[in-house]
C-alpha positions, 0 to 999 in steps of 0.5 A: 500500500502506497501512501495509505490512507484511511480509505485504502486501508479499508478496502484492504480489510474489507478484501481479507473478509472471511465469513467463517473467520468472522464465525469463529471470532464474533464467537469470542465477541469480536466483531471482524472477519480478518484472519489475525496474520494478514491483519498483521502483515497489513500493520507491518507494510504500513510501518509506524503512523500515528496519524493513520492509527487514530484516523482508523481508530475513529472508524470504530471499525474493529479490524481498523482498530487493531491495525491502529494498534500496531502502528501506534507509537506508546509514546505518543499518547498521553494519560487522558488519551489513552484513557479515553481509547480504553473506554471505547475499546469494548470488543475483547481483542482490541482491549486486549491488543490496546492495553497489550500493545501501548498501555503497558509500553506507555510511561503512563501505565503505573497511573492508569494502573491505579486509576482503572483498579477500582473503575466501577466499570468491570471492563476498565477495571480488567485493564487495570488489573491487567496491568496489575498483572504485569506488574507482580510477574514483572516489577512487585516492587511497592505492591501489597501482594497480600491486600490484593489477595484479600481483594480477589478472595472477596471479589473474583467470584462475582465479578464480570467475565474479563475482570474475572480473567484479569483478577485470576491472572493476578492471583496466579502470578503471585502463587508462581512468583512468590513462594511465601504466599503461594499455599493461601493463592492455591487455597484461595483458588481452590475455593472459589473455582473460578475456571476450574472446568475450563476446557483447556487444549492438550499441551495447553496450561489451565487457566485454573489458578492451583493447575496454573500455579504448580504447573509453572513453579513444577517447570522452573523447578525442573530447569 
């Protein structure tokens, strides 16, 4: 694509339309029928363009709005911005790639973090935890590992579909990074169950907290 537009960066995407990926993805909530790694191809020719990105960002179309998030440079959205993007991204896969892709890679995620935790929407809330998530596996430095515990033992049960995810997340990578609590995360999952009957592929790790937990730890032991 030679000096892309928003247009013809459409009609690519509008090209790649296939009804049974479109199946297979709106069974997931997102609402596209590109295949993933031509969507990826089409964001590798066009080469960083932040320009571009928030032109196809405003579409609202999903396809154009994970292109746009792999042409987006991190740096060059501040705090509100991103923040506003979050909101609008309901559909899983660009939420996922949005916060993924640019929030974690921003100088701004630490704020956002603590900005989304309590957010009484549970999909802005999930990004906050996200977040969280990466921070225990990556940075704990300064988190209270065991306040966030009390949270996810009192909340996680009920809470929405994707914060649930995050939350459990969360819980996971503090029993695998953290030999001390690990016996009350692997407790604290066992009780509440929370995706216990996953159906999860063969090879695959569950997403099951204990599974997760002693899988992992049982591999780094095994190094």
């Amino acid at each position: 694509m030679v000096e892309a537009s928003v247009d013809s960066v459409m009609e690519t995407l509008a090209a790649m339309e296939d009804p049974k990926a479109r199946a297979v993805n709106e069974r997931h909530g997102d609402d596209h029928g590109v295949n993933l790694g031509k969507l990826r191809a089409v964001a590798k020719e066009l080469k960083k363009n932040d320009e571009l990105a928030v032109e196809l960002w405003h579409t609202g179309d999903t396809a154009a709005r994970l292109v746009a998030t792999l042409i987006m440079r991190p740096r060059s959205y501040d705090e509100q911005r991103l923040d506003a993007m979050l909101r609008e991204a309901r559909v899983p896969k660009v939420h996922a790639w949005l916060v993924n892709y640019i929030v974690k890679k921003s100088k701004h995620a630490e704020a956002l973090r603590l900005a989304w935790m309590d957010d009484p929407d549970p999909i802005v809330a999930s990004a906050g935890w996200a977040l969280t998530s990466e921070r225990v596996n990556k940075s704990p430095e300064g988190l209270d590992l065991s306040a966030l515990l009390d949270i996810i033992e009192a909340q996680m049960l009920g809470a929405e579909e994707r914060l649930q995810w995050a939350m459990n997340e969360t819980l996971s990578y503090i029993g695998i990074e953290n030999e001390d609590l690990r016996p009350r995360a692997i407790d604290i999952g066992n009780r509440l169950g929370v995706l216990k009957d996953y159906p999860t592929p063969p090879n695959c790790t569950s997403p099951f907290a204990p599974t997760w937990i002693t899988e992992i730890v049982a591999r780094r032991q095994a190094q």
